[in-house]
N, C-alpha and C positions, 0 to 999 in steps of 0.2 A: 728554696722552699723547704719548709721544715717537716718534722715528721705529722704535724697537725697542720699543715696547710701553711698560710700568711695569715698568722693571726697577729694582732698591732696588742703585744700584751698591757703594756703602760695605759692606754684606754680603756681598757678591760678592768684593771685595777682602780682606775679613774671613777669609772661610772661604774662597779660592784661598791666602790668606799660611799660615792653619793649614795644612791641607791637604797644603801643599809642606812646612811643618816636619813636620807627623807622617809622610810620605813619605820625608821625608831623615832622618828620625831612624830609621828601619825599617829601610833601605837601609844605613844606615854601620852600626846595630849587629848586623845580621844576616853583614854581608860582616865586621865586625871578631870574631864568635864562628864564622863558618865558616873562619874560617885558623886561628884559634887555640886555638876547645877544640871544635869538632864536627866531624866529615870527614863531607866533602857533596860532592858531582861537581861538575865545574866549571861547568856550568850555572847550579847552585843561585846559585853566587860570581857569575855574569854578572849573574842578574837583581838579585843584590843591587845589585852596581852600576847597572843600569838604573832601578833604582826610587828609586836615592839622585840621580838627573841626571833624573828627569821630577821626583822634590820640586824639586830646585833651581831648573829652569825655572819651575814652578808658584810658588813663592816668589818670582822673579825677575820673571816677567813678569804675573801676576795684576794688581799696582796698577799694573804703566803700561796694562795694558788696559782692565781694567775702571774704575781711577782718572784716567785720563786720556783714551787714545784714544777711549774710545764715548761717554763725556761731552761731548769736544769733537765729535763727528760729528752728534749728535742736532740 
């Protein structure tokens, strides 16, 4: 057992990489049909964008954390 428990990191990397795609695929196609075929307040278009840049991050940074950083700390 490791200094963080039994955690299955390769999983972890697995489904943070999903994750971030099906987050950033939600965010681009929601902000690309709320300009062009549905009127929504501008809110609605914020959060699209916010939820398209935490997929990203989530995509981005999932395998250096979970793939690299907490690996090498254990």
């Amino acid at each position: 057992m490791g200094r963080y428990g039994s955690i299955d990191y390769p999983s972890f990397v697995k489904r943070g990489v999903l994750l971030g795609l099906v987050l950033m695929f939600v965010g681009e196609i929601g902000g690309y049909a709320a300009e062009n075929y549905v009127s929504v307040p501008a809110w609605e278009e914020t959060l699209f964008l916010i939820i398209a840049g935490v997929g990203l991050l989530a995509f981005v940074l999932s395998p250096i954390l979970f793939g690299i950083v907490l690996p090498l700390t254990e």
